[in-house]
C-alpha positions as CSV (number, residue, x, y, z in Angstrom):
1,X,-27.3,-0.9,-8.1
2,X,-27.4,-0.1,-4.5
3,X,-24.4,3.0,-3.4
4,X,-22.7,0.8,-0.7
5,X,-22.2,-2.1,-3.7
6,X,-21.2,0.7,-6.2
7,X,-18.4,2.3,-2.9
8,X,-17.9,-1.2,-2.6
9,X,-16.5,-1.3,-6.1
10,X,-14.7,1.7,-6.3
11,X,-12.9,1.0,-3.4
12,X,-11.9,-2.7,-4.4
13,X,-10.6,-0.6,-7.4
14,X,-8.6,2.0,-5.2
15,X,-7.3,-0.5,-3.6
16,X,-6.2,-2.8,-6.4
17,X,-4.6,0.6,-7.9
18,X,-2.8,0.8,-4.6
19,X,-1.6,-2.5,-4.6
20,X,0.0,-2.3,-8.0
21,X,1.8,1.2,-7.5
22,X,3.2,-0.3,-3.9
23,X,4.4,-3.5,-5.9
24,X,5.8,-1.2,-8.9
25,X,7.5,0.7,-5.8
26,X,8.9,-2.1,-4.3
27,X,10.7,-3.2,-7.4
28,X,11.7,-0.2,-8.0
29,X,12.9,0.1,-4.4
30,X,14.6,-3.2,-4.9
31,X,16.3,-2.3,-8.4
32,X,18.0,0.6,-6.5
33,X,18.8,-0.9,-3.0
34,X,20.7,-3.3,-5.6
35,X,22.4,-0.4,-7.6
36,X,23.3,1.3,-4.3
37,X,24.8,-1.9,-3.0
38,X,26.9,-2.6,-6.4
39,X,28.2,1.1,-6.0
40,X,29.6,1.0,-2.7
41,X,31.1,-2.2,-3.3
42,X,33.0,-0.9,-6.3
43,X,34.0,2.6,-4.8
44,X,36.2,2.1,-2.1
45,X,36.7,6.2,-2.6
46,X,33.9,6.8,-0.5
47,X,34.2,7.4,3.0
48,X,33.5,4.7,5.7
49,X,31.0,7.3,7.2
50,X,29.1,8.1,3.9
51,X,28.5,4.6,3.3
52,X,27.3,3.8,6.7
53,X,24.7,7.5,6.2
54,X,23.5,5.8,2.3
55,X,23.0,2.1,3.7
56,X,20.8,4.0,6.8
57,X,19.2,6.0,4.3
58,X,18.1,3.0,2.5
59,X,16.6,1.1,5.5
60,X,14.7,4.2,5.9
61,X,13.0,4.6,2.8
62,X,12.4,0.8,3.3
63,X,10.6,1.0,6.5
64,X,9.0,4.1,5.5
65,X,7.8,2.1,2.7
66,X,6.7,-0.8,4.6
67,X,5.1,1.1,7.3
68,X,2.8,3.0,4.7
69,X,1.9,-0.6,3.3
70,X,1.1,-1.7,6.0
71,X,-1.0,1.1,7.4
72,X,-2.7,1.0,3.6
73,X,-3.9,-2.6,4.1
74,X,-5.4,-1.7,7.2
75,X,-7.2,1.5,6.4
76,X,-8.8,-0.4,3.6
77,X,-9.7,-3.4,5.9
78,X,-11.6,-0.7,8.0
79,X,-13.2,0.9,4.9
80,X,-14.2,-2.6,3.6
81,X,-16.0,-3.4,7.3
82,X,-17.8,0.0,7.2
83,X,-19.2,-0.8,3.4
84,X,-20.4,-4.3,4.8
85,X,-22.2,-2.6,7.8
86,X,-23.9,-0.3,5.4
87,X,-24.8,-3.4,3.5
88,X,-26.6,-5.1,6.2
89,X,-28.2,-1.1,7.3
90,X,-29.7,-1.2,3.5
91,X,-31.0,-4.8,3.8
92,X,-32.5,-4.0,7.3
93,X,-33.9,-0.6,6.0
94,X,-35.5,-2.5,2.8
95,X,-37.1,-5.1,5.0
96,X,-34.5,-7.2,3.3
97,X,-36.5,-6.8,-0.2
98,X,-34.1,-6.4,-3.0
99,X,-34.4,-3.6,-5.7
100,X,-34.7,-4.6,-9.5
């Protein structure tokens, strides 16, 4: 097996591992942003001022989150175009003869 088709594998596997921790994150993010919400609601003890700093601090770990996603997706894009291009070097190296 040729290195850039075993990379390749590895990091379709990376990024599949990725994928699932950012999707167990996000329902886990969700799960809380839903707690959070039922608790203010229910405690009108707590401080117009705290509320608005807990609901801000919430959109931030949300961005946050969705930045790094997005940034994620992109890095691997760029990974997967480099392990192409390395591809096509192999196949123009090997006079595009393929190894048994």
């Amino acid at each position: 097996m040729e290195h850039t088709e075993i990379s390749k594998q590895l990091s379709g596997l990376y990024h599949i591992t990725l994928e699932n921790s950012l999707n167990t994150l996000n329902a886990f993010q969700d799960y809380t942003e839903k707690v959070v919400n039922i608790s203010l609601e229910q405690s009108p003890w707590i401080p117009e001022e705290s509320r608005k700093f807990i609901l801000s601090w919430v959109k931030a770990y949300r961005k946050g989150y969705d930045d790094f996603k997005v940034a994620a997706t992109e890095q691997y894009k760029h990974v997967d175009s480099l392990l192409s291009m390395g591809n096509m070097a192999e196949s123009i190296v090997s006079g595009g003869r393929t190894k048994k």
